[in-house]
N, C-alpha and C positions, 0 to 999 in steps of 0.2 A: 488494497484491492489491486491486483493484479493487472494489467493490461485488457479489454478486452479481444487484442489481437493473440492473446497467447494462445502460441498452440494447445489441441486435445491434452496431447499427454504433458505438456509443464503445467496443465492445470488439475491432472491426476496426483500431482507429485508433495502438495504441501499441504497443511495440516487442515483439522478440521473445519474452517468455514473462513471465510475472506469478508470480509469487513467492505461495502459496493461505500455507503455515504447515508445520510440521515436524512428525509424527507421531510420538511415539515412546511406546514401550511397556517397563514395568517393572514387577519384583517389589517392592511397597513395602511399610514396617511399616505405613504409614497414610497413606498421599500417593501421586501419582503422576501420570503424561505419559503424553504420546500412544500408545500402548496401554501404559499404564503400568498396573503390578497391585501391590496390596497381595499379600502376605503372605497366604494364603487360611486361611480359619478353620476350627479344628478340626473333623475330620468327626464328623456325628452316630455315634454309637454308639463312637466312639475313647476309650481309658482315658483319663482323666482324674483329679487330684486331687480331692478336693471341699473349695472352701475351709472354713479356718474362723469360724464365727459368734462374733463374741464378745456378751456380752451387753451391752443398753443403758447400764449403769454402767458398763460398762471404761472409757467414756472416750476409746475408738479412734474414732477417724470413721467411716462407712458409707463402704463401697468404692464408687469411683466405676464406675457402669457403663458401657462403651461404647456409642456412640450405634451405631443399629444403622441399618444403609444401605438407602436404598432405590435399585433399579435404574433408572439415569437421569441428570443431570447434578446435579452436586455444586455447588451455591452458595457452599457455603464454601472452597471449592477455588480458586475465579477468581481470575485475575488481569488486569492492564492487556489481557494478551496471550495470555490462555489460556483454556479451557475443559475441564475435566473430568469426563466420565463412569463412573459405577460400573457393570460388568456383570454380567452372570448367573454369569457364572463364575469372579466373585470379583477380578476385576482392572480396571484402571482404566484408561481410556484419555485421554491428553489431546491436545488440541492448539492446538498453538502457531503463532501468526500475526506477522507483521511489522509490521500494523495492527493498531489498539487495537480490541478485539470486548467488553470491559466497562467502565463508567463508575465512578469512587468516587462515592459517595453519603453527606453526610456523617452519621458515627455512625450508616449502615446499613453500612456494606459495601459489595461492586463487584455492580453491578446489567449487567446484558446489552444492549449498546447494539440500539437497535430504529430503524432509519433508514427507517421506513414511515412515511409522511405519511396524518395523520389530521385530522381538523377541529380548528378551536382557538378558541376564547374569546378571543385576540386580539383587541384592537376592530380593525376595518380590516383583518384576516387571515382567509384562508380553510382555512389547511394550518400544519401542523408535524411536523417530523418527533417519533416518538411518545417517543422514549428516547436520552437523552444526556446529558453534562455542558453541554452547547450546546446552543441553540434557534435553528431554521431556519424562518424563515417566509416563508409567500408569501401573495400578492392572487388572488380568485380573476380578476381582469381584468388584466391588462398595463397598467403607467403609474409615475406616484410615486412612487419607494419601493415597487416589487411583492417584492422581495425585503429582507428585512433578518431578521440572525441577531444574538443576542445571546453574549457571551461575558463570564464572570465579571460580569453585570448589565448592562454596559456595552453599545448598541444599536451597531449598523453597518446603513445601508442603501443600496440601489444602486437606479438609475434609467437605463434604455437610453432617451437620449435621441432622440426623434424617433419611439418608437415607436406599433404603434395600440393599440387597447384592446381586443384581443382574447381569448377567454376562454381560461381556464387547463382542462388534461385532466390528471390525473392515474393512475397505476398504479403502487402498491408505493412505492418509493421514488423513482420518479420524475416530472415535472411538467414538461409542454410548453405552449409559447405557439407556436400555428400562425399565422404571417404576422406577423411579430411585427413584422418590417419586410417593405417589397417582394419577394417571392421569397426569404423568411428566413424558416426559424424557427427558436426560442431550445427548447433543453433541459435540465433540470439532472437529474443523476443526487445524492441525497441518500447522501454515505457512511460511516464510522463518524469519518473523521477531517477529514471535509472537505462540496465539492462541487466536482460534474465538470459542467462549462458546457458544452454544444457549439451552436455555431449552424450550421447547415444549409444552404446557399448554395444551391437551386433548379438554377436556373442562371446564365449568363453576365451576366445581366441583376442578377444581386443585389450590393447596394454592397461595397465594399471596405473600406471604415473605417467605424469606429463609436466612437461616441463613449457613455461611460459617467459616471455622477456618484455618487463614493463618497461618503455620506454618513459623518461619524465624530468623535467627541467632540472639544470642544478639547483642542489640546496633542498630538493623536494624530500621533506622525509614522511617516512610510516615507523606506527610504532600498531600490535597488539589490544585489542582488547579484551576484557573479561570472559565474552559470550565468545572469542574464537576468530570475530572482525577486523579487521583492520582498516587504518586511518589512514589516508594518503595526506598531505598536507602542502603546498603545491606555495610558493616560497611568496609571500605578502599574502595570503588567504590564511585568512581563520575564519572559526576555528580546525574548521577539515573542508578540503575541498573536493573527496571522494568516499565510498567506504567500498571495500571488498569484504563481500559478508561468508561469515564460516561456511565454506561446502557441505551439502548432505548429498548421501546416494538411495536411491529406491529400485526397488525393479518392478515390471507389469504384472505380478502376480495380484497379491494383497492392496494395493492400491495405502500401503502401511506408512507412514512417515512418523518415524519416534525423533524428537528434538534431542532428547539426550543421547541418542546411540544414531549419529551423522553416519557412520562406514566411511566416511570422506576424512582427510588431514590437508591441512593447507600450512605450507611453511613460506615466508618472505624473506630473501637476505639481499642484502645494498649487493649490485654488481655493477661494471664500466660502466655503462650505459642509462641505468637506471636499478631496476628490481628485478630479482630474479624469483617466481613463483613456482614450485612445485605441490601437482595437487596429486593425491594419493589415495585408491582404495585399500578398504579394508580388506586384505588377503582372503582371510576364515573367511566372511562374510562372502563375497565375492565368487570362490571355490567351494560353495555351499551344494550340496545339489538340489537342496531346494530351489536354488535361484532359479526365477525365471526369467527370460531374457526379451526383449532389450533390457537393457539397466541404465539408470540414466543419473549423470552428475551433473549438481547444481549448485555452481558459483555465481551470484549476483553482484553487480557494480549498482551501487547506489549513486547518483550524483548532486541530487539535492535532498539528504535525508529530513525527513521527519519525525518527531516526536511524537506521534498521534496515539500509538499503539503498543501494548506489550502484553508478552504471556508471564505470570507469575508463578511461580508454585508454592500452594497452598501447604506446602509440608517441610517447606525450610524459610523460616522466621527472617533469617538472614541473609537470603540469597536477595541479589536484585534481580531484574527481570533475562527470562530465558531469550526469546528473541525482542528488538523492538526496532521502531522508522518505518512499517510498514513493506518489507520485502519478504514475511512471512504470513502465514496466513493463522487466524487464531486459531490459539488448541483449547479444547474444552474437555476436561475428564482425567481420568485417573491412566499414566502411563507407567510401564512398568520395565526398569532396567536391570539386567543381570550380569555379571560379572562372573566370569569361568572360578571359580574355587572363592568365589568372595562372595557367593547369596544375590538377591535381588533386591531392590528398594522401587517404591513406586514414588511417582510425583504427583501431584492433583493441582494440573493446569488450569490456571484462571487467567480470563484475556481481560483488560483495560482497553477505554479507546475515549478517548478526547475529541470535542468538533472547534473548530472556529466558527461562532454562531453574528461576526461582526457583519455578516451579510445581511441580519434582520436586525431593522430598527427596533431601539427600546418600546416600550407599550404596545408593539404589535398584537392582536389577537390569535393566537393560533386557532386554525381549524384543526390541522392535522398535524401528526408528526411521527415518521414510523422512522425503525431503525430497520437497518436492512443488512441481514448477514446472507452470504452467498455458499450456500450447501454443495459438496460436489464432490461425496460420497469418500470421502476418506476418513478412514479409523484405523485406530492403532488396534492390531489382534491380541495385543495384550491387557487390553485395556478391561472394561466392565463386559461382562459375557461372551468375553473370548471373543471379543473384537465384532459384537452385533451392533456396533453403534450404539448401543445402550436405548435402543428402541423403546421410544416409551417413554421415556423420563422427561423432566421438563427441565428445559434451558432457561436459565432467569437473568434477566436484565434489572439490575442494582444501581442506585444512585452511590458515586463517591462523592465523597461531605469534606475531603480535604486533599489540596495540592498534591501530584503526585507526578513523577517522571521515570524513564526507562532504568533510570540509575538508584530510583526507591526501591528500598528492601520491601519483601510481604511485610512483615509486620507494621511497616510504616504507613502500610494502605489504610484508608477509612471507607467505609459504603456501610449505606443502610442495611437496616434486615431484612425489610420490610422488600417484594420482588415487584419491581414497576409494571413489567408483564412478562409473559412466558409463551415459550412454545415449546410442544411436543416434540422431544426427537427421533429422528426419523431411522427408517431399518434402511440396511448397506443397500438394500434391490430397488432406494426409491430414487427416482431418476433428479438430477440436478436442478436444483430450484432455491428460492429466496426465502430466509426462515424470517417472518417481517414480525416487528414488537411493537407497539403501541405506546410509545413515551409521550403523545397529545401535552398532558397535564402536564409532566414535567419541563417540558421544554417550552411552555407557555410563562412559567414562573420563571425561568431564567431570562426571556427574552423582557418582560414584564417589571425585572430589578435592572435597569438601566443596562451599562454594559458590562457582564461579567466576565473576567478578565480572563485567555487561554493560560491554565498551568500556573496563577497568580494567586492572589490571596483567596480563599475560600467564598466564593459568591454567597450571600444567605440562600439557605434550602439546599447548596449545595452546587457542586462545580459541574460544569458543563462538559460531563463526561461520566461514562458509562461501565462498567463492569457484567461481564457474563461470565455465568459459572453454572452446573449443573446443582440441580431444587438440594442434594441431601451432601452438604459438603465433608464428611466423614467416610462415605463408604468408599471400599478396597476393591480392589476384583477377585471375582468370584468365579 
């Protein structure tokens, strides 16, 4: 799930629905989820025993009394990926996220991540974001070092080579430098686990590569990954202490984002200082006349990834997952890539996503429990009816029955056949809204088999984690 400080258009730019968090609701003795309930207390005037007192010699200890609730969110309840509130009516609601929404703090407890940029005491810094295990700073002018975040102590900072010195605007969590180069400007959306970069391409006139200077301790290395990512590794931190994820470009036309055809290249090479980035559009692409403009690049900094989430394709056995950690948004459906004198091939994107359910105690009751994907009108126009959304069809949410991670090939995936619930999907003109599933039953038996483990051995009835895919998983576009 994205930020929800990001701006309009970073939230126009990535793929079919975004993954908010899993609601569910329970009768608990003392805990509880997404409208999760304790066990409601005795009503006034109900018979009751009256204990008894013994006196200060016995020797017994004073009964411990229960802490008595107030209505609101529960701090002691938090976790990585949850939040907890107690209601009026005696029940608890929590909800769980695929992003990290609290920070440990040490020998306090998990504190509430707060990605608002406020002024800071930095010498040379104008902004930080207010609350995290990580610190995000910016300049309030464009140049040097305008960015650099700190992670377990350790500094990283970046410099947009060539740029002007233009001043910085802030709002919430987020901070733009207008004209940052020629008919560019730079935006960063501040999120609980990361940052979302986009630059802005004016129009036709605005350059095409840029060159970046990662500043970052000796010994710090990056290597590559599969999906186009890259590790930074930051020198006594493992496994990785940042990720820089594959660029894509889109422009305001189509509202289009195909994971396999990025228009973006992202290359890293060791320089003096630290790393030298160059990010690069696709020319053709680019000099299209189709294109519509703005056009907009999107490189994300991850800095405490997650495993929660991936998109897989349904039509290579072998592949592992397309993106995953949560800095992309699920794809759902049939995409289709073409290659100038090589033909086309499609992919049939299926998304996975994983909760940590250790915010609800075992035997809890559920009342409720919805899943909640975040709609916001993007399709690939190459997809199922010439890019209509596929209006119509049903999205179904799947139990997986065995462990699985970003680094699982398809074929290694397991889920029922069986569709836990579904929803209709929606046409391009329907305005942005929450597509919500109904997993009640399932997420009652998980919480009900003691604790099932995140991403560990197979819980019975199956792992505490989800799969969508569109109802007819064979068909092409048409």
């Amino acid at each position: 799930m994205k930020g929800k400080a990001a701006s309009a258009h970073v939230r126009r730019t990535l793929l079919a629905a975004t993954l908010a968090g899993v609601v569910v609701g329970a009768q608990l003795p003392a805990s509880s989820s997404g409208f999760a309930a304790p066990r409601p207390p005795t009503q006034a005037g109900a018979r009751t025993t009256a204990p008894v007192k013994l006196p200060p010699s016995s020797g017994e200890p004073a009964a411990k009394q229960p802490k008595k609730l107030t209505v609101g969110e529960q701090p002691d309840r938090r976790t990585r990926h949850s939040s907890t509130r107690y209601n009026a009516d005696h029940t608890f609601t929590t909800t769980i996220s695929i992003h990290p929404v609290n920070y440990w703090v040490r020998n306090g407890g998990w504190e509430a991540i707060d990605s608002t940029l406020v002024s800071t005491k930095e010498k040379g810094y104008a902004y930080q974001n207010r609350a995290n295990s990580w610190q995000t700073l910016f300049k309030d002018q464009l140049g040097d070092d305008y960015l650099r975040w700190m992670v377990d102590g350790q500094a990283v900072s970046m410099t947009l080579q060539g740029a002007s010195r233009t001043k910085a605007t802030t709002k919430g969590s987020t901070i733009g430098y207008q004209d940052a180069l020629p008919h560019l400007d730079a935006t960063y959306n501040v999120l609980g686990n990361g940052l979302d970069e986009v630059l802005t391409l004016k129009d036709g006139k605005a350059p095409r590569n840029f060159q970046f200077l990662l500043k970052t301790p000796e010994a710090t290395t990056a290597s590559q990954q599969p999906d186009g990512s890259w590790v930074f590794v930051l020198p006594g931190h493992a496994p990785g202490s940042f990720w820089l994820k594959a660029p894509y470009a889109y422009d305001s036309g189509g509202k289009s984002v195909d994971p396999g055809q990025p228009h973006a290249q992202m290359s890293v090479q060791r320089g003096k200082d630290g790393f030298d980035l160059t990010l690069s559009l696709d020319q053709s692409w680019f000099k299209d006349r189709a294109r519509q403009f703005p056009v907009y690049l999107d490189p994300s900094f991850t800095i405490q990834p997650d495993a929660m989430d991936a998109i897989f394709d349904n039509n290579c056995g072998g592949c592992a997952s397309l993106f995953g950690g949560g800095n992309y948004r699920l794809g759902l459906g049939n995409f289709q890539h073409c290659i100038p004198l090589q033909g086309c091939s499609y992919s049939a994107n299926r998304s996975a996503i994983q909760f940590d359910l250790s915010a609800i105690p075992a035997g809890a009751t559920i009342s409720t429990a919805n899943l909640r994907l975040f709609w916001d009108q993007v399709c690939d126009p190459s997809g199922n009816r010439g890019g209509t959304c596929d209006a119509g069809a049903n999205i179904e949410a799947h139990l997986m029955t065995a462990a699985w991670s970003p680094s699982s090939t398809t074929s290694q995936l397991q889920f029922g056949s069986k569709a836990l619930s579904t929803f209709t999907a929606l046409a391009a003109s329907a305005p942005p809204q929450w597509m919500t599933f109904d997993v009640t039953s399932t997420v009652n038996s998980w919480v009900t088999q003691i604790a099932c483990p995140l991403g560990g051995q197979p819980c019975p009835g199956g792992q505490p984690n989800l799969r969508a895919l569109p109802h007819d998983e064979q068909r092409r576009p048409t």
